[in-house]
GUVEX-415257 format. One record per residue: residue number from 1; x, y, z of N, C-alpha, C in turn. Coordinates in steps of 0.1 Angstrom, whole numbers, padded with zeros to 4 digits, always signed. Layout:
<rs>
resi, n.xx, n.yy, n.zz, ca.xx, ca.yy, ca.zz, c.xx, c.yy, c.zz
NUM, X, Y, Z, X, Y, Z, X, Y, Z $
...
</rs>
This chain:
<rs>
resi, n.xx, n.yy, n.zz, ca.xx, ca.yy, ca.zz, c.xx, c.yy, c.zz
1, +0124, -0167, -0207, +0124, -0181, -0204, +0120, -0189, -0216 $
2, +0128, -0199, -0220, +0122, -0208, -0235, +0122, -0221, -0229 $
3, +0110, -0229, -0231, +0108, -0237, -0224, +0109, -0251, -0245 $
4, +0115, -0261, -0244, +0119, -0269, -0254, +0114, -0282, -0254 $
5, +0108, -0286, -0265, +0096, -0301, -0263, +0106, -0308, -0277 $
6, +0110, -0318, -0276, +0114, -0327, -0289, +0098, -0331, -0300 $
7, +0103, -0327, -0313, +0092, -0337, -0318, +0089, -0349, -0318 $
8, +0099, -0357, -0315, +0096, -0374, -0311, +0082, -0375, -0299 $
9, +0089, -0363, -0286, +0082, -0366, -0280, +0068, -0365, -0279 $
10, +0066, -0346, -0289, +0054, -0348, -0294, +0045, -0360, -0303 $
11, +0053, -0365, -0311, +0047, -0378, -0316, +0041, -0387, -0311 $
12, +0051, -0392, -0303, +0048, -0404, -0293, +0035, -0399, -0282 $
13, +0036, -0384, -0275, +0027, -0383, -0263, +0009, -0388, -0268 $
14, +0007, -0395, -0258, -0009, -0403, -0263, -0014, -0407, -0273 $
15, +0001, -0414, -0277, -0001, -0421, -0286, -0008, -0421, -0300 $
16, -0009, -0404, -0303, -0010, -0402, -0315, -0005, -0405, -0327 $
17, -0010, -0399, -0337, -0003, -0401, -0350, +0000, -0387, -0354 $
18, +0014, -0386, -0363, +0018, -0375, -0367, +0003, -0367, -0371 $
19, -0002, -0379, -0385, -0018, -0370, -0393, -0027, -0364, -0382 $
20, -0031, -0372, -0369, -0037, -0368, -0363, -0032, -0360, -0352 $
21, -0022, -0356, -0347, -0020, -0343, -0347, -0020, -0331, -0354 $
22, -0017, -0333, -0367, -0015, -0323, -0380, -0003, -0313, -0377 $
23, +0007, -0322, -0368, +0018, -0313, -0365, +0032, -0322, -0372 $
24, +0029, -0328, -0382, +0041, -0338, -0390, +0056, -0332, -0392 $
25, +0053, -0318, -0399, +0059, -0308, -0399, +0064, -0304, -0386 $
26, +0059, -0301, -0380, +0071, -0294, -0365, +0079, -0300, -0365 $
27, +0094, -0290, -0363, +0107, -0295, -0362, +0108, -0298, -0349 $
28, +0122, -0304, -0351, +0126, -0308, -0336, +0124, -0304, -0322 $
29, +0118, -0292, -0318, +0117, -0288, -0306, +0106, -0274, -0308 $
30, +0095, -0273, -0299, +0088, -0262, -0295, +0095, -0255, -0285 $
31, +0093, -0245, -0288, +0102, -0234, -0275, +0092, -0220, -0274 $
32, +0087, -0222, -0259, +0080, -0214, -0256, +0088, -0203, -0250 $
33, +0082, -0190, -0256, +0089, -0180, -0252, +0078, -0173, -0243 $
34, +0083, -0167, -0231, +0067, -0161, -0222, +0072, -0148, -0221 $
35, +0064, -0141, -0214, +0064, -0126, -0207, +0058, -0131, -0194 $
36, +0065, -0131, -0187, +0061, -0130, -0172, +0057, -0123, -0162 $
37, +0049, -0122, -0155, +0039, -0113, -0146, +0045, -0120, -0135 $
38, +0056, -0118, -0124, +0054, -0120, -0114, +0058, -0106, -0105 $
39, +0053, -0115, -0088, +0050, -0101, -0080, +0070, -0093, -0075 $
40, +0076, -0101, -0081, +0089, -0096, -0079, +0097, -0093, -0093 $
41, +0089, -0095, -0104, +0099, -0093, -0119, +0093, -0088, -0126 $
42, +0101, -0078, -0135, +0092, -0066, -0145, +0091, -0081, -0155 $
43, +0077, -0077, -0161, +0073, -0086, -0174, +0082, -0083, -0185 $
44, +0085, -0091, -0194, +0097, -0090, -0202, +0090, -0097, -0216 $
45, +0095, -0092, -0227, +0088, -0100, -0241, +0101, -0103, -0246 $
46, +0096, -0116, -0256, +0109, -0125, -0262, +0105, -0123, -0279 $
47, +0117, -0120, -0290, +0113, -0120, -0301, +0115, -0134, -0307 $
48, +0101, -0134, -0318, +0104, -0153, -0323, +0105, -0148, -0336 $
49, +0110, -0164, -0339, +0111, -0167, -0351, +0106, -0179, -0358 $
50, +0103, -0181, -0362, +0093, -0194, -0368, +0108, -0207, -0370 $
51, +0107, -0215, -0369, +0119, -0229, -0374, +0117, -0231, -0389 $
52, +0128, -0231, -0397, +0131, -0234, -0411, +0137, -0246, -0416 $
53, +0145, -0253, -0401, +0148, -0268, -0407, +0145, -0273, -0400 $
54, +0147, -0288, -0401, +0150, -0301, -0390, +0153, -0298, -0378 $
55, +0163, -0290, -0377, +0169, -0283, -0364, +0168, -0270, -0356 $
56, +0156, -0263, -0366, +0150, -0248, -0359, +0136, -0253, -0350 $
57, +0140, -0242, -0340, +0127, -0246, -0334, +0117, -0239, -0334 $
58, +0102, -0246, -0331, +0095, -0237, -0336, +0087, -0230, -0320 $
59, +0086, -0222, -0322, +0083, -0212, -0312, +0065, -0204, -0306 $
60, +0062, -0210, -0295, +0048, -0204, -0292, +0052, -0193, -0280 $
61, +0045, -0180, -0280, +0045, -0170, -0277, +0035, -0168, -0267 $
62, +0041, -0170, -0254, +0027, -0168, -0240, +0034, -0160, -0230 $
63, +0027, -0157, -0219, +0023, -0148, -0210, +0023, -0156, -0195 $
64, +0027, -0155, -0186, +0025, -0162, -0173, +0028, -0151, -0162 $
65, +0015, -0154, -0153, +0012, -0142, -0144, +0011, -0152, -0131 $
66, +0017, -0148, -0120, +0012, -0155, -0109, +0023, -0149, -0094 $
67, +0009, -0140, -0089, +0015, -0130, -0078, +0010, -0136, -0062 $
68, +0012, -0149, -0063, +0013, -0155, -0048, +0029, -0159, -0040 $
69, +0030, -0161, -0035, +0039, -0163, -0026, +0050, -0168, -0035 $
70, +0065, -0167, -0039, +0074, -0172, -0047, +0074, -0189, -0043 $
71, +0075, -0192, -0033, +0074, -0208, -0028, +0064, -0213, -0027 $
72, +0053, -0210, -0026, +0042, -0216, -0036, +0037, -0224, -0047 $
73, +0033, -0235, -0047, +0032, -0243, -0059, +0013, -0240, -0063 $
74, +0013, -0234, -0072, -0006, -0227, -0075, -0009, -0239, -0084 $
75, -0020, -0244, -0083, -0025, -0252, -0098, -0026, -0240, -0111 $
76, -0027, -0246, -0121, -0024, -0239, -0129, -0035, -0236, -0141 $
77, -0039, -0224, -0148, -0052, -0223, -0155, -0042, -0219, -0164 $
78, -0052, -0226, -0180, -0049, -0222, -0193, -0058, -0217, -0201 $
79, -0054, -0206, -0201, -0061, -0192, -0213, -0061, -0196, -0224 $
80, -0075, -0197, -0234, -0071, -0201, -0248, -0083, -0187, -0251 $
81, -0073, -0181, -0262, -0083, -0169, -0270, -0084, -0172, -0282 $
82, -0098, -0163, -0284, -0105, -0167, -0297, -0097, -0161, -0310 $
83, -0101, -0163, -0325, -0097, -0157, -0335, -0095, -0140, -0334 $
84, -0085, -0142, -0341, -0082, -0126, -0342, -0075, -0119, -0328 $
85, -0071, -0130, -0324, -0070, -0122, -0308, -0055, -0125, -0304 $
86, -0048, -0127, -0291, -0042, -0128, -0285, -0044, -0133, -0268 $
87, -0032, -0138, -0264, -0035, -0136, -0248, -0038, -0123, -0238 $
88, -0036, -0117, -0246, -0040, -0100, -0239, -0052, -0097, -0236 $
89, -0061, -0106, -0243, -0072, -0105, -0242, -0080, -0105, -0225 $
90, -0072, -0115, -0218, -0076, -0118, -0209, -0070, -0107, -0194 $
91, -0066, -0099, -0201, -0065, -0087, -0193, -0073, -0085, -0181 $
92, -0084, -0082, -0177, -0095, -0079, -0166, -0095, -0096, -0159 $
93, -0092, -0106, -0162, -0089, -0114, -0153, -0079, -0117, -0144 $
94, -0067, -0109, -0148, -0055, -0114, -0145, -0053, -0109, -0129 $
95, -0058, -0101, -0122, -0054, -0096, -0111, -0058, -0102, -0099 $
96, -0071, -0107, -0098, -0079, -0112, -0090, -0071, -0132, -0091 $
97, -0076, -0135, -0105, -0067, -0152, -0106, -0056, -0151, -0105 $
98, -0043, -0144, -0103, -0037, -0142, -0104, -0027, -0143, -0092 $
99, -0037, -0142, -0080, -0035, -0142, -0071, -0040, -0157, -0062 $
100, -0041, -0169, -0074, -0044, -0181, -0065, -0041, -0189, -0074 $
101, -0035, -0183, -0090, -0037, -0197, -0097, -0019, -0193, -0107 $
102, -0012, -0203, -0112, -0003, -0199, -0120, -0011, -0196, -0133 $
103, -0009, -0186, -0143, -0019, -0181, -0151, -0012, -0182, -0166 $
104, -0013, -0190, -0171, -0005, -0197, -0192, -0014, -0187, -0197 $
105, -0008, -0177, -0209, -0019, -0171, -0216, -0013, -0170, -0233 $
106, -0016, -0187, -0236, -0006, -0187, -0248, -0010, -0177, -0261 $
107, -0001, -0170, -0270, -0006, -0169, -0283, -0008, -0179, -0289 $
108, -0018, -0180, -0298, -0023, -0193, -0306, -0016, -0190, -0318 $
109, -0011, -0203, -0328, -0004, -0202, -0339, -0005, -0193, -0347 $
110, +0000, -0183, -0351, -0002, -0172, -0360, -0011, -0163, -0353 $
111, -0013, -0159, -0347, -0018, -0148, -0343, -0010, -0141, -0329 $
112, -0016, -0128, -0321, -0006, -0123, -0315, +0008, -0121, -0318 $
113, +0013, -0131, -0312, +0029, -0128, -0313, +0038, -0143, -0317 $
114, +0024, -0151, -0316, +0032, -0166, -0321, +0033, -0169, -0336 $
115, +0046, -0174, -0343, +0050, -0175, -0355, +0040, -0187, -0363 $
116, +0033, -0188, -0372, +0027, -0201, -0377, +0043, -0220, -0378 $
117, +0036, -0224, -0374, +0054, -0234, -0374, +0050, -0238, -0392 $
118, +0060, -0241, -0397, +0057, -0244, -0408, +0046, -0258, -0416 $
119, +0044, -0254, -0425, +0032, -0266, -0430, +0024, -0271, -0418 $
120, +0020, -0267, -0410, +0010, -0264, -0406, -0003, -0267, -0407 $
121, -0012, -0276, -0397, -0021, -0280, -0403, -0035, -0274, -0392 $
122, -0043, -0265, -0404, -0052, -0256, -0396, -0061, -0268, -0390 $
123, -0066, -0272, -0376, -0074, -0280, -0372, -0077, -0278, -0358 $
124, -0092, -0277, -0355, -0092, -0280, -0341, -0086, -0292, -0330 $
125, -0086, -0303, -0335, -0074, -0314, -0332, -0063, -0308, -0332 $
126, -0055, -0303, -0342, -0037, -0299, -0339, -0039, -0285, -0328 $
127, -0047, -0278, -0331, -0043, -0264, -0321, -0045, -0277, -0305 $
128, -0052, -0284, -0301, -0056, -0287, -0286, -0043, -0297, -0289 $
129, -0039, -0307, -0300, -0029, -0310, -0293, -0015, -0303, -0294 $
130, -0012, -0289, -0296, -0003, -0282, -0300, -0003, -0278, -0284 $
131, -0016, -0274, -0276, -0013, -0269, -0262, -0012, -0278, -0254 $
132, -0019, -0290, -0259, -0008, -0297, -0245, +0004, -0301, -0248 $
133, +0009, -0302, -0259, +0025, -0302, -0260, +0034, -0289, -0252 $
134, +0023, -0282, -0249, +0029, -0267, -0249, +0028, -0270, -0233 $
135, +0018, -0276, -0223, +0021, -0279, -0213, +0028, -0285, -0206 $
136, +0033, -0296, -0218, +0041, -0305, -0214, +0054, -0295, -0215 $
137, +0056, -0287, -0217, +0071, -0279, -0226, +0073, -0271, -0215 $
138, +0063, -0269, -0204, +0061, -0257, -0194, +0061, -0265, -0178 $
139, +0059, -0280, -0181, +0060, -0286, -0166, +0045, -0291, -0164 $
140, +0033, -0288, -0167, +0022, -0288, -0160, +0013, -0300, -0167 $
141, +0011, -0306, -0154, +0003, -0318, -0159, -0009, -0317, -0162 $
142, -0016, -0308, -0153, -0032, -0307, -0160, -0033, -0291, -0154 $
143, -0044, -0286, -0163, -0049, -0276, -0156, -0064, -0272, -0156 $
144, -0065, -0258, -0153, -0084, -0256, -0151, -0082, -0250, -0171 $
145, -0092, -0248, -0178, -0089, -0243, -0192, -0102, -0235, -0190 $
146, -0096, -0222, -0193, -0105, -0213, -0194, -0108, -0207, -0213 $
147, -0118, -0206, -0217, -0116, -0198, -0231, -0130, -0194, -0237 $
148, -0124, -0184, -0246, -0133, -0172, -0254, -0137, -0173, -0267 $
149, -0146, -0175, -0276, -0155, -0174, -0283, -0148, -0187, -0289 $
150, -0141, -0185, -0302, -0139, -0203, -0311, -0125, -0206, -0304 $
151, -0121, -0201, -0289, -0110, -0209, -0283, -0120, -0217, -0273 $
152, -0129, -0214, -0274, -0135, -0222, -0266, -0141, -0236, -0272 $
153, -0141, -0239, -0285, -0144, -0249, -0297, -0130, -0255, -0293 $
154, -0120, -0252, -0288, -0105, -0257, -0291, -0105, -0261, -0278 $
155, -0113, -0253, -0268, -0110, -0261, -0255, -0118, -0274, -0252 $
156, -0132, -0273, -0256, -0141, -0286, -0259, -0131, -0301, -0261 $
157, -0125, -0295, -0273, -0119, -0307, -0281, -0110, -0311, -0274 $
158, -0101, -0298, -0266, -0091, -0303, -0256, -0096, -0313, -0243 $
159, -0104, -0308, -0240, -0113, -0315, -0223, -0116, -0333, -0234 $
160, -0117, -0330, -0244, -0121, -0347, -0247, -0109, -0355, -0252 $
161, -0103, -0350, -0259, -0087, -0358, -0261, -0081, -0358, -0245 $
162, -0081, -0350, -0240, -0073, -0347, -0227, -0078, -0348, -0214 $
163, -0086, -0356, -0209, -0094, -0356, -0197, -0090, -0352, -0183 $
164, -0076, -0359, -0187, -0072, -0363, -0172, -0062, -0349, -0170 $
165, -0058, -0341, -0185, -0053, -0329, -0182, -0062, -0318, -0178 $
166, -0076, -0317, -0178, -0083, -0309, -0178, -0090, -0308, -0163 $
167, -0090, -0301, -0158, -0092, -0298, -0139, -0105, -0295, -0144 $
168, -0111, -0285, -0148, -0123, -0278, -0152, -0124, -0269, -0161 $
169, -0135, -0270, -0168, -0138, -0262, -0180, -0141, -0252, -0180 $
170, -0144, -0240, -0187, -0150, -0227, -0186, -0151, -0220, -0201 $
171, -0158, -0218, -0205, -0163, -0221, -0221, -0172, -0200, -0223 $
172, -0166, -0191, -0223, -0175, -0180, -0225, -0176, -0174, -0240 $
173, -0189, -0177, -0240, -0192, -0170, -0260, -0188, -0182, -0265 $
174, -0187, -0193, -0263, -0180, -0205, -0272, -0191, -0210, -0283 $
175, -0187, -0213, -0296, -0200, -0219, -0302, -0199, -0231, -0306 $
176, -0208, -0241, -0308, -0206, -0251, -0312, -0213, -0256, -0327 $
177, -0209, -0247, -0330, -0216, -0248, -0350, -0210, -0236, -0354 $
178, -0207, -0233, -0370, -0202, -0229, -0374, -0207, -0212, -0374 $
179, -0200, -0200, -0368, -0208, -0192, -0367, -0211, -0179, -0380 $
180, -0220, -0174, -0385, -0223, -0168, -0398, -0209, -0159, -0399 $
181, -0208, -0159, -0412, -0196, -0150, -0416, -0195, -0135, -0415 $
182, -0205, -0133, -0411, -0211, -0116, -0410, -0210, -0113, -0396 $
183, -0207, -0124, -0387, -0195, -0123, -0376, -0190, -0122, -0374 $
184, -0185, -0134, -0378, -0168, -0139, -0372, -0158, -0138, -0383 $
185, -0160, -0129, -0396, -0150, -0124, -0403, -0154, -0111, -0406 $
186, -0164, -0102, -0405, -0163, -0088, -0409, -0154, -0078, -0404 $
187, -0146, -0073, -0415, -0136, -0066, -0411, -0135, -0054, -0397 $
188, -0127, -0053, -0388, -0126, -0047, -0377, -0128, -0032, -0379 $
189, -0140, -0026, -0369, -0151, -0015, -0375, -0155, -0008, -0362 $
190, -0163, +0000, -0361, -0167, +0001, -0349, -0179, -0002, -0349 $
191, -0189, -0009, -0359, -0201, -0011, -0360, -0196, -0030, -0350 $
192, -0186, -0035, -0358, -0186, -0050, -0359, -0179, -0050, -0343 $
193, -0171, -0038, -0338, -0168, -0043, -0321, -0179, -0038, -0314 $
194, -0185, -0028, -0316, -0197, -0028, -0309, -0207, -0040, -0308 $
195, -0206, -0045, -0315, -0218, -0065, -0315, -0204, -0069, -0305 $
196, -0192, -0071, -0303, -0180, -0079, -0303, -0181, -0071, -0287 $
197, -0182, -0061, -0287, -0176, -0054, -0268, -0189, -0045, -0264 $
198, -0204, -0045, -0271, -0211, -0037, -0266, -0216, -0025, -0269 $
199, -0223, -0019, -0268, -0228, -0006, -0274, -0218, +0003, -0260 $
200, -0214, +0002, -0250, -0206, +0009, -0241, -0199, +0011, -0241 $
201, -0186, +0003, -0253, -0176, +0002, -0254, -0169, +0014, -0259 $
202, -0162, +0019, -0250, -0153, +0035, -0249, -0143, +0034, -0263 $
203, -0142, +0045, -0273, -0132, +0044, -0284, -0118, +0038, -0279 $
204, -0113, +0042, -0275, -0101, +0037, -0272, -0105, +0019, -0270 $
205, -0111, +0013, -0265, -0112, +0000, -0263, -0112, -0003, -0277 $
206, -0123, +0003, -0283, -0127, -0002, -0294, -0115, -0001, -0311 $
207, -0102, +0009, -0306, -0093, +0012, -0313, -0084, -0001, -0309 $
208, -0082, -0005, -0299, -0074, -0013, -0294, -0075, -0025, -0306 $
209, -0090, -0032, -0297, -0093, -0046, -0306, -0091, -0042, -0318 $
210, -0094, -0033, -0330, -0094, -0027, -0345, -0080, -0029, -0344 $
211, -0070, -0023, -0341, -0057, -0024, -0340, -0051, -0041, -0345 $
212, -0056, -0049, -0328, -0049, -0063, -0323, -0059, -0071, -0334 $
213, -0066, -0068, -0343, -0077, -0075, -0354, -0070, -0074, -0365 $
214, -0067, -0064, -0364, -0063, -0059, -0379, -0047, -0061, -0381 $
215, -0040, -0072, -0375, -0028, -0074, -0375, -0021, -0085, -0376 $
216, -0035, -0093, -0378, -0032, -0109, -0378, -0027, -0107, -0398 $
217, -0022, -0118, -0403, -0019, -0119, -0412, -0029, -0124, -0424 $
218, -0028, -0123, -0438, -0035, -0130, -0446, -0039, -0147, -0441 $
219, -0024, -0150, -0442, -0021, -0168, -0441, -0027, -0170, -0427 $
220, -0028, -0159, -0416, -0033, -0166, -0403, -0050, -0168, -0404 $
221, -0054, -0153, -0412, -0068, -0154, -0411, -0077, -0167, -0420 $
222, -0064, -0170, -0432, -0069, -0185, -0440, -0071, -0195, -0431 $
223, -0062, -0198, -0425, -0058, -0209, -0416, -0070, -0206, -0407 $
224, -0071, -0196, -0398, -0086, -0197, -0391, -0096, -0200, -0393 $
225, -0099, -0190, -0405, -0111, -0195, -0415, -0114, -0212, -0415 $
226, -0104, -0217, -0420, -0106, -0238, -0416, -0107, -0244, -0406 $
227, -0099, -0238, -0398, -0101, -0237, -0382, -0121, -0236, -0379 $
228, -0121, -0226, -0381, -0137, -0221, -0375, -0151, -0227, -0385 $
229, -0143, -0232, -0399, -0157, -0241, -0405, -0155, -0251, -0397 $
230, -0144, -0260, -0388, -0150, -0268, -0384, -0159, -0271, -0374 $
231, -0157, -0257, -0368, -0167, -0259, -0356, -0182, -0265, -0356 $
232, -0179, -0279, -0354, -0189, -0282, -0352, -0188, -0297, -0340 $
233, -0191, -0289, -0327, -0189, -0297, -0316, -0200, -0303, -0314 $
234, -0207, -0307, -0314, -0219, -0311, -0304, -0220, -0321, -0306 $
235, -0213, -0329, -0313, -0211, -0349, -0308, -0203, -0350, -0301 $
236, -0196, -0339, -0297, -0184, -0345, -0286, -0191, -0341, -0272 $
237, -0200, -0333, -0274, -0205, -0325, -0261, -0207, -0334, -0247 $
238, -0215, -0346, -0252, -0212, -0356, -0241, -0206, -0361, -0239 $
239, -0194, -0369, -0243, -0178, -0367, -0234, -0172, -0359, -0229 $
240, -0172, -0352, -0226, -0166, -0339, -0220, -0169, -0342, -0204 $
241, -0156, -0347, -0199, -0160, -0352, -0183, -0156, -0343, -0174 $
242, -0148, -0334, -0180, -0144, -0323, -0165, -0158, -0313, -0163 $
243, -0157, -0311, -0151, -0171, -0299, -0147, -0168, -0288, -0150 $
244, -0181, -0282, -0160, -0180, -0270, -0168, -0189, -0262, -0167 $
245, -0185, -0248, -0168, -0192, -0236, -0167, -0193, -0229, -0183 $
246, -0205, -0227, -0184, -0204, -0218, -0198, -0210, -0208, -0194 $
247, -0204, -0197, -0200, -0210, -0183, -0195, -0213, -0177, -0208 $
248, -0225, -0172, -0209, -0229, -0166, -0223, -0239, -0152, -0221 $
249, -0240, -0142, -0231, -0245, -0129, -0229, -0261, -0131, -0228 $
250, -0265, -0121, -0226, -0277, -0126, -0227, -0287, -0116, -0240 $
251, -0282, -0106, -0247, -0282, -0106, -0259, -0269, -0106, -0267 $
252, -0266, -0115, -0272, -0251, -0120, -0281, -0256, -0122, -0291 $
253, -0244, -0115, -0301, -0254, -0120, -0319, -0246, -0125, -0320 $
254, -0235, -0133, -0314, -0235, -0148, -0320, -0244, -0159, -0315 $
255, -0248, -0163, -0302, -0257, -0170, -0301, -0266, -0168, -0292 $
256, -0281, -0174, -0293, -0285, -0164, -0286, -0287, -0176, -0272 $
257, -0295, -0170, -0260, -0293, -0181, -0248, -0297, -0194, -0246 $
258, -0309, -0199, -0262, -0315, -0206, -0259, -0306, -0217, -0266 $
259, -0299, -0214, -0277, -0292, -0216, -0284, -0280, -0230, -0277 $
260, -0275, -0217, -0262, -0264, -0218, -0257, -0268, -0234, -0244 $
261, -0282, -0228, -0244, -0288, -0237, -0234, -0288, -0250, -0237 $
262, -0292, -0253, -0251, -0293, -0265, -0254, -0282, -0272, -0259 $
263, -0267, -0270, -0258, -0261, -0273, -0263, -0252, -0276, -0246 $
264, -0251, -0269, -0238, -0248, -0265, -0219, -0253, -0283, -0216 $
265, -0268, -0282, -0220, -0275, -0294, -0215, -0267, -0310, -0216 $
266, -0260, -0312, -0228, -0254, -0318, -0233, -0242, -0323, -0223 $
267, -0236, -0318, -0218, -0223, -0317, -0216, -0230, -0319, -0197 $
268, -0225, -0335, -0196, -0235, -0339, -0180, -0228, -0334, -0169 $
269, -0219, -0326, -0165, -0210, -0319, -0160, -0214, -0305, -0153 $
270, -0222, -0301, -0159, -0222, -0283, -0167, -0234, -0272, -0157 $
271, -0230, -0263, -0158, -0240, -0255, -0153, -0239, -0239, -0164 $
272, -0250, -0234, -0164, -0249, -0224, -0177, -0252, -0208, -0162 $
273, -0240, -0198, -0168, -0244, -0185, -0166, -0244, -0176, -0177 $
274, -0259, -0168, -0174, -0259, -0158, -0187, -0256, -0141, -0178 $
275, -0248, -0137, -0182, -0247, -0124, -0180, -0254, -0113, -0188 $
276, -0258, -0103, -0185, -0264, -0088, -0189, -0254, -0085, -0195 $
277, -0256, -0089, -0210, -0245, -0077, -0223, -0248, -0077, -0232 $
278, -0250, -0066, -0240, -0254, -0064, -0257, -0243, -0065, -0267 $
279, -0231, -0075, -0259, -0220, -0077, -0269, -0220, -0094, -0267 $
280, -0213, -0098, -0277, -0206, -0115, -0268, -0193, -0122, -0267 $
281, -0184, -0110, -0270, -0171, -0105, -0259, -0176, -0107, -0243 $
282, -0184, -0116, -0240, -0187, -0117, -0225, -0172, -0120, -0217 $
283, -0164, -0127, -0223, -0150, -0123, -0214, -0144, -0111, -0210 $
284, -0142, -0101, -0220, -0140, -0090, -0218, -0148, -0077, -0219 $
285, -0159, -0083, -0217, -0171, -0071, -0211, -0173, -0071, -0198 $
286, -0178, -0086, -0192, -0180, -0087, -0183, -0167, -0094, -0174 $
287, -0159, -0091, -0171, -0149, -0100, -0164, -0149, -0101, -0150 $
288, -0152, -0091, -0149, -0149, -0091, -0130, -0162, -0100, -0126 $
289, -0177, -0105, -0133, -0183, -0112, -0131, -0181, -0124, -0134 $
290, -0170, -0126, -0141, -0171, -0139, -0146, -0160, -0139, -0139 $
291, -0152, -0137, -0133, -0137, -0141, -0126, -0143, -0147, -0113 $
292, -0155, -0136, -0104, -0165, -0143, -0093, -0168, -0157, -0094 $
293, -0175, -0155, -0106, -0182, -0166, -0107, -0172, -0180, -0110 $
294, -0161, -0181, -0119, -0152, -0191, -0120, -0149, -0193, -0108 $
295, -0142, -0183, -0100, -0135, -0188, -0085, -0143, -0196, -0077 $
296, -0157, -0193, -0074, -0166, -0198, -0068, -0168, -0212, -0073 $
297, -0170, -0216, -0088, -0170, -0227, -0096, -0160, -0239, -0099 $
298, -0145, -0232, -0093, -0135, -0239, -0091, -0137, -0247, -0076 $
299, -0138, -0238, -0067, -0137, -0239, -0052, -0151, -0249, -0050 $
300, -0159, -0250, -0057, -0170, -0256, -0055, -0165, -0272, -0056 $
301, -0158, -0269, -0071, -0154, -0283, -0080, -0143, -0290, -0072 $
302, -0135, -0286, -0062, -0126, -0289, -0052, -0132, -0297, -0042 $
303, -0141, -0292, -0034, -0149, -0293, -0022, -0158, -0304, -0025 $
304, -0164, -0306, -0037, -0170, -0322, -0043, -0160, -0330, -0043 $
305, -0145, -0325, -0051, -0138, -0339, -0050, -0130, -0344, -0036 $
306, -0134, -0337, -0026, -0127, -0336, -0015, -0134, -0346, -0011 $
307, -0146, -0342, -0009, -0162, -0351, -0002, -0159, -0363, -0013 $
308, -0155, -0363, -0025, -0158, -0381, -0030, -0147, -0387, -0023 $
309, -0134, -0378, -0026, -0123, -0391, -0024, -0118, -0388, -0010 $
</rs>
């Protein structure tokens, strides 16, 4: 399924500016290519190719799972994964949400399986407005945004350019300052996934991520790299008006809880869960606790706006 966005219309939507999207370059049309998870169709993968002129189009690479009833209309949650990663990531969530929500699990520019579109401008502004071009390309007017370590920097910035797109937030391992480089770039190891998935983390897990790490490109990991110096949220923290959940480890060497606490506080919306893990891969260490706890946190956020309006 290729879903096709004009660049005009990206231009024009909320009234941006080409610079401040940092998508000037994108040619005429985004075309989302997905793999699909549904409860009657084998999942299927699409090959891309990045756009070369005026008239190629440029191509984002996602995933959509949603095993409820075929005549069913589900609201819809958007997956954003951290550096070095992919939508796959969100694997241990997919079964349980899967079954109440339509589930987007885009690859992010150059990584996974999505092509970088050309001239390209690395920014937390262009990636959040790159996905909601991407929503608009897919039908969906707002959704809940779920995301993992510096996709969760990207979903921040999304919930505040995008308010009225954003149903609820959900923020795990996310940082809001720039995180030490002895992190978030040491080469893929089994010392550096053990901080990343845990001292429990079974070889084969830990071959995986080494694998899906070790396959991003030069030009993607540059582009990240500028991406992730900007991280630095915490003046936007109090605009952020959808109600948010941040879920964080409770020993993470990226940040530690008090860290997470004071930054949670910020954001007048919010409520903080810390989970038991010696990694801060808390998405994919802990998931079946944090899929509880979102559902619960969704249904909650429903049930207030029932009672206001």
């Amino acid at each position: 399924m290729i879903a096709k966005l004009s660049r005009r219309d990206l231009l024009q939507a909320g009234a941006l500016t080409a610079g401040t999207l940092g998508l000037s370059a994108i040619t005429d049309s985004i075309d989302a290519a997905t793999e699909s998870s549904r409860s009657e169709q084998t999942p299927r993968a699409n090959a891309l190719t990045p756009g070369k002129s005026a008239d190629s189009p440029v191509e984002l690479y996602y995933r959509e799972d949603w095993f409820g009833s075929p005549w069913e209309t589900p609201e819809t949650v958007l997956f954003i994964h951290g550096n070095d990663e992919s939508g796959i990531i969100w694997y241990g969530w997919i079964p349980r949400m899967g079954k109440e929500f339509r589930l987007l699990r885009p690859d992010l520019p150059g990584l996974g399986r999505s092509p970088i579109p050309p001239a390209f401008q690395w920014s937390i502004p262009s990636i959040a407005a790159m996905l909601a071009q991407f929503l608009d390309s897919v039908g969906v007017e707002s959704a809940h945004v779920i995301a993992a370590k510096s996709g969760g920097s990207i979903a921040m910035q999304f919930a505040v350019d995008y308010p009225k797109r954003t149903r609820t937030l959900t923020l795990a391992s996310a940082p809001v300052t720039p995180v030490s480089s002895r992190i978030a770039f040491s080469a893929p190891s089994s010392s550096s996934q053990q901080r990343r998935l845990g001292s429990a983390a079974p070889k084969e897990q830990i071959e995986f991520f080494n694998q899906m790490m070790g396959s991003t490109s030069p030009e993607a990991k540059a582009g990240m790299a500028k991406v992730e110096e900007e991280v630095k949220m915490e003046a936007i923290l109090p605009r952020i008006s959808a109600p948010t959940l941040v879920i964080t480890a409770d020993r993470s060497a990226l940040q530690s809880v008090e860290t997470v606490m004071n930054y949670q506080k910020k954001i007048p919306n919010s409520r903080l869960l810390v989970l038991p893990a010696d990694g801060y891969h808390v998405a994919v260490i802990r998931p079946e606790e944090c899929v509880t706890s979102v559902l619960s946190f969704i249904k909650e956020t429903r049930q207030s706006r029932q009672a206001i309006g």
